[in-house]
N, C-alpha and C positions, 0 to 999 in steps of 0.2 A: 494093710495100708500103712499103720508106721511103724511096721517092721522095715518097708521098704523105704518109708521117710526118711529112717533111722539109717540105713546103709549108702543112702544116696547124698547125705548131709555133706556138705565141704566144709574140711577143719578151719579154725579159724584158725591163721597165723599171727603169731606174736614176735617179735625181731627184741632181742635179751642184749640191749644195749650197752657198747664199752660201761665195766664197772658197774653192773648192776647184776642182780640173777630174781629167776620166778621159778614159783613151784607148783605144783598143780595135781589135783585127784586125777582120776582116769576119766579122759573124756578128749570131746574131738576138738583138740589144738595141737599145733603145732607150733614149738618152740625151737627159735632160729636163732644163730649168731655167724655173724660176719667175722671171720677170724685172718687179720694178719700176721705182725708179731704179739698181739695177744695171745692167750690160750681158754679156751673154751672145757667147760666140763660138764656135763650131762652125768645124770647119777639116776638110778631104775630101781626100783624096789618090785623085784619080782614077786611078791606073795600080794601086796597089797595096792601093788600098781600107782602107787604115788610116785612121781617124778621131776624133775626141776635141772637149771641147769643155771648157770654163772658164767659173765665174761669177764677175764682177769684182766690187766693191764699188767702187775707189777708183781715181782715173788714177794717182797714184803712193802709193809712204810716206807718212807722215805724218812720219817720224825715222826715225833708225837702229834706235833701240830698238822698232821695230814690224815689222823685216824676219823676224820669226820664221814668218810664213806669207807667200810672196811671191804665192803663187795670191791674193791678195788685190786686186794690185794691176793695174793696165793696162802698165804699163811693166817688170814683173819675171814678172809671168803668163804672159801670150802669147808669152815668149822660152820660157819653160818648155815650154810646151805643146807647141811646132814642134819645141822637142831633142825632148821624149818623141815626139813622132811620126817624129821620123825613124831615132832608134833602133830604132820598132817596124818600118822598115821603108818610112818615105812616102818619096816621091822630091821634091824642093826645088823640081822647074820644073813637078809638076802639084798644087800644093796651090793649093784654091778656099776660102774662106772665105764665111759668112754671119752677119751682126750684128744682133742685136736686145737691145730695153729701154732705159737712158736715158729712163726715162718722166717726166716733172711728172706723180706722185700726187695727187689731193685738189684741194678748196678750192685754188687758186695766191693766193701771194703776193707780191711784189718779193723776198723772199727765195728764193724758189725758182728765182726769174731770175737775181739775183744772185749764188747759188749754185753750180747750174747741173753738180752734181757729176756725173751721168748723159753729160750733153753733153760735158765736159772729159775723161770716162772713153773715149767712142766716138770722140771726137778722136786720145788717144793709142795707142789700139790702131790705127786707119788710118793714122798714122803710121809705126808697127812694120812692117804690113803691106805699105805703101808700100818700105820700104826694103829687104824682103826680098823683092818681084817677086809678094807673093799675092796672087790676083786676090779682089776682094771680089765674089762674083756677087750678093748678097741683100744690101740694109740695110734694115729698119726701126728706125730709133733714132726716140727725143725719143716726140712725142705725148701722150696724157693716162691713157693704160689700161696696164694689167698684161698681159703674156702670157704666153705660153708656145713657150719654146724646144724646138723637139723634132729631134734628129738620128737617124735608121736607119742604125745597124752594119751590116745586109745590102749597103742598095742607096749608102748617101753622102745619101740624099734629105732635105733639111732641112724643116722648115715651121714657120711662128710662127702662133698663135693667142691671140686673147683669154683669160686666162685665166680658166677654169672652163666654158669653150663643151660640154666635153660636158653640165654639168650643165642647159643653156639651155635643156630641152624646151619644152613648151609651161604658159605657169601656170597654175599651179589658184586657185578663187577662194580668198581669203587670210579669214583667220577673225583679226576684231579683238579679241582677249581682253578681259574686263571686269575691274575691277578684282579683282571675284571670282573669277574666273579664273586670275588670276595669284595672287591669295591662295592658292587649291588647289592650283596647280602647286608653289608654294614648300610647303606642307605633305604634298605625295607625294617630292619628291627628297628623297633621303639625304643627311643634311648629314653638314658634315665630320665627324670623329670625335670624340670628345667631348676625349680626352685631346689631341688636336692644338688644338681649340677653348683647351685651359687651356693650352697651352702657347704660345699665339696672346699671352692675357691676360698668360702669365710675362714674354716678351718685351717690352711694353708698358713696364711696372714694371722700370726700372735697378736697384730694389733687388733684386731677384729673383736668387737664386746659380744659377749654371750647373747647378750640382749637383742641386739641385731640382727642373728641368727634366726630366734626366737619369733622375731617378727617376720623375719622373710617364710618362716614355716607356716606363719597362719594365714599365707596369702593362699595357700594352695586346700581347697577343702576335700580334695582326693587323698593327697597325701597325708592330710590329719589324719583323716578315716585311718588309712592304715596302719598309721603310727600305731592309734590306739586299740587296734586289732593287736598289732603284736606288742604293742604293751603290757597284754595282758592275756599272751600266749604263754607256754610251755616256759619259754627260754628265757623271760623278762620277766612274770606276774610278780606282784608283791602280793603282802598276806588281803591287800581289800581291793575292789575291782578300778581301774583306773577308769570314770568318765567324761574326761574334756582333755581338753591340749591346757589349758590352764590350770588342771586339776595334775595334770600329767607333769606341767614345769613345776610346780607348789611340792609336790611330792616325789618325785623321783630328780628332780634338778634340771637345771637348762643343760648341761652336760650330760646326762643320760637322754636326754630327750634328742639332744640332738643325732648319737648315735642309733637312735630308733630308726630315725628320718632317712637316716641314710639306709639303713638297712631293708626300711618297706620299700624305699627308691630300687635297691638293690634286687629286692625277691621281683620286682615288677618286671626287672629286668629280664632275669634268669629266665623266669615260666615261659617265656619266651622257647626256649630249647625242650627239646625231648629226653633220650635218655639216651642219647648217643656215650656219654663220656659216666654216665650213672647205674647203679646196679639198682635203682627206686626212683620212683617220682619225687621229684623237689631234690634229690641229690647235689646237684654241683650246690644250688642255693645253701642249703645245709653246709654241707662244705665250706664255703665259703663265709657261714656264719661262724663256724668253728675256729676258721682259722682266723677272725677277726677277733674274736675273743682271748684263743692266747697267745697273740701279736701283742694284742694290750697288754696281758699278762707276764709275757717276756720284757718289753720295753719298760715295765712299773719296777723290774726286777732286775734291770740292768742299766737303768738308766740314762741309756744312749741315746733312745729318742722317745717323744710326747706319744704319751699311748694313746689318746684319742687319733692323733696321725698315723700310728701304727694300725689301731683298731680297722683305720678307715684304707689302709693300703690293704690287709688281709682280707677284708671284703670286696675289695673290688680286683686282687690280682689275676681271677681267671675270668676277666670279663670277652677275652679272645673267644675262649670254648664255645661261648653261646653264637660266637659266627662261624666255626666249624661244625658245629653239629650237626646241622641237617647234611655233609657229605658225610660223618662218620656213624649217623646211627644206622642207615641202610645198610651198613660193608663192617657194623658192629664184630660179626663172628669173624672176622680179619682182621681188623684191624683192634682185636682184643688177645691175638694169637702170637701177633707181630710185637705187641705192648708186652707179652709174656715172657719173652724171647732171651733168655740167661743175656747178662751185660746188656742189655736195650733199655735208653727209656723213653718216657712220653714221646718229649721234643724233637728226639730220633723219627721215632716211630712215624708221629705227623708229619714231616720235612719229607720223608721217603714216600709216604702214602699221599699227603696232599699239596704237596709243593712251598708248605709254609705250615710252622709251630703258634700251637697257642698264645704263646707268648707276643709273639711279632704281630698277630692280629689286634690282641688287646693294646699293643703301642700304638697300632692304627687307630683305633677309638679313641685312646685316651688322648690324641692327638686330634681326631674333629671333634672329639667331646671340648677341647679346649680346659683339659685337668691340669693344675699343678705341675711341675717338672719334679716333684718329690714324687707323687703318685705313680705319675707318667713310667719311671726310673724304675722303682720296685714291680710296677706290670712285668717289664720291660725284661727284668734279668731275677726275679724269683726263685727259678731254678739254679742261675748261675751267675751267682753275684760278687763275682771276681772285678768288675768293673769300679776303676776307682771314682770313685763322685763321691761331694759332701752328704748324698743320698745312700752311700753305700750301708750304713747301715740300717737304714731302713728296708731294705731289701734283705739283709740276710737276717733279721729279724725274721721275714716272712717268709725266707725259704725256710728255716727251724719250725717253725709255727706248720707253714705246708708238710716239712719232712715228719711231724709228729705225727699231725693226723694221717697221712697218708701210710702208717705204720699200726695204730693206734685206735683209726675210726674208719676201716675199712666197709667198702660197699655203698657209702654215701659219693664216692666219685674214681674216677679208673685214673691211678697216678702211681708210679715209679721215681718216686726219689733217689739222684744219684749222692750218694753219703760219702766218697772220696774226699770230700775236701771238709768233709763237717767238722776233724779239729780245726784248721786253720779257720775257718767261719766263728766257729765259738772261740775261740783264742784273740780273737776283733771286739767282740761284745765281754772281753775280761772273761769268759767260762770254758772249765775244758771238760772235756770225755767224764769226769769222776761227776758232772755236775748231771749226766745226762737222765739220769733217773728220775734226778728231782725236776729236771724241764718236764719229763713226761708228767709228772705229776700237778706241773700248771694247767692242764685242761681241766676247764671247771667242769666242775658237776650237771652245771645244765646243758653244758656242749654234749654231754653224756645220755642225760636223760631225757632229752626235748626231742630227740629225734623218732623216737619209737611209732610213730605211728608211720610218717613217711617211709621208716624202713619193710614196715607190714606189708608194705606194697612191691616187696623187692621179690622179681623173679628169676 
């Protein structure tokens, strides 16, 4: 009887999140990475059956001041990974390795050659590996598509796949919404909250006192609740537990607090959708925290525009998806085919499959939402923020912020960045091409590491 327990057990999966790695005895897990232009490494110790694996973002540093997570890197990583494995027990003359990702995502442009961050990253990990006698039995590097890294804790057995392949069944015919249609759809979702809505508008308005905000957040005792949920989630926690909205402004400040607000406003939203546009559950949401965070991060560091404003346009710029989704997660394995398609992206793809892009939906909202014309604007051209307006660089803040992740934090959402114009974009915000490593290297840490449990759930 637990012989049979024993073989009938399902591995737990673990998802080895951008800039992090684990390692593990032999046993039933499975260790996963979502690999775009990162690069992925799985390492086997065939005597002792210890195994572990790393997601890189970058071949080196960017500076000293960025060594605070070295799993980040190719050159401080992979040294890490082999001490933890052989602490746990590998032996140094039977460790195998297998490499994938390093992908050219998207639309390709000379800067993507140019670039070439993926390539330079699989470079200096075979270098490492080189030097220390591990044999590389597997490389898929470079190419044009996303995968997926998977290693089994049981047997050592590695495999890479396209990712989202279990979703690939067979399509169903795809149903082109009418404009009426998508009029219904936006008047059945639950829009944001209304006091999140006003404090969307407070934001907007410099003259508007903190204070103010403050008080319109503690009229809502839903929306408290979930501040202080994700106060003291993964992605926000400080070192002692947050318990009040009072305890919450005292200690984290009226300005962290308010970005909470809007953020649990925001996740309210999303759960809303399935997983039409997601390779996991809570995907776009995720997403869309990510790219809120280094919107701020960009905007703190170029100082073109108010990062709490940026914050707040990154998290709300794919509010459209969640009124696509229910036509595109039935017609997924097609319209994930069509998204794959060399020189195709998103925007494309939707236009031709539904008769209208995310983008142009999310303008619909943001327009009966009654949002800002800042907000409204960055919805609106994200992807393509050629449009001159006093809003313009708020928007190409957020497409760099969208283009990184969508490079960088693959499998949290289905997105094709076209990078054609990304010097002229960065050449607006004062930054060019030579800057582009150290942008990747503004995604924080918790954009990074907050997400692993929703990705556990990615099939």
């Amino acid at each position: 009887m637990n012989r049979q327990e024993r073989s009938t057990t399902v591995p737990l999966r673990y998802h080895v999140a951008a800039g992090t790695m684990s390692v593990s005895e032999r046993k039933p897990l499975i260790l996963q990475a979502y690999l775009g232009t990162c690069v992925g490494v799985a390492i086997h110790c065939r005597k002792s059956g210890v195994c572990g694996m790393i997601h890189l973002l970058l071949p080196e540093p960017v500076s000293l001041s960025t060594m605070k997570q070295p799993e980040k890197y190719a050159s401080t990583g992979v040294p890490l990974l082999v001490e933890a494995l052989l602490e746990l027990g590998a032996h140094p003359d039977a460790l195998v390795a297998t490499l994938a990702g390093g992908a050219l995502v998207g639309p390709l442009s000379e800067q993507d050659l140019a670039l070439d961050i993926g390539g330079r990253t699989a470079d200096t990990v075979r270098d490492y590996l080189a030097s220390r006698k591990i044999e590389v039995i597997r490389s898929e590097t470079g190419g044009f598509f996303t995968c997926c890294l998977s290693l089994d804790a049981a047997t050592g057995l590695c495999t890479i796949e396209p990712a989202g392949v279990g979703k690939l069944s067979a399509p169903l015919d795809i149903k082109i919404p009418t404009p009426a249609d998508i009029k219904t759809a936006m008047d059945h979702l639950l829009p944001i909250p209304q006091v999140a809505l006003k404090v969307l508008r407070m934001i907007d308005d410099q003259q508007q006192a903190v204070q103010k905000i403050a008080d319109e957040i503690r009229k809502d005792q839903v929306i408290s609740a979930r501040t202080l949920q994700l106060a003291n989630s993964a992605m926000f926690a400080k070192s002692r537990p947050i318990e009040s909205l009072d305890h919450a402004l005292v200690y984290l400040g009226t300005d962290q607090v308010v970005k909470l607000v809007i953020s649990a406003a925001v996740q309210s939203y999303f759960e809303q959708s399935s997983s039409g546009y997601s390779l996991c559950k809570g995907g776009l949401y995720h997403h869309a925290l990510g790219c809120a965070l280094v919107a701020e991060a960009l905007a703190a560091k170029t100082g073109k525009v108010e990062p709490r404003k940026a914050y707040t346009a990154g998290l709300l710029h794919d509010i459209g998806k969640v009124v696509l989704d229910q036509y595109v997660a039935p017609a997924y394995p097609l319209f994930y085919r069509k998204a794959m398609e060399k020189d195709q992206n998103l925007l494309g793809t939707e236009r031709r499959l539904l008769g209208i892009d995310h983008a142009e939906a999310g303008r619909l909202l943001a327009k009966q939402w009654s949002l800002p014309e800042s907000l409204a604007h960055a919805i609106r051209y994200h992807h393509n923020p050629d449009k001159e307006s006093p809003n313009k660089p708020l928007a190409v803040i957020v497409y760099v912020a969208d283009l990184l992740l969508s490079r960088f934090q693959v499998g949290f959402e289905l997105e094709r960045m076209d990078t054609r114009r990304l010097g002229a974009y960065l050449e607006s915000l004062e930054l060019n091409l030579d800057h582009f490593d150290g942008l990747v290297d503004l995604i924080p840490n918790t954009v990074l590491k907050a997400l692993t449990d929703s990705a556990a759930e990615s099939v």
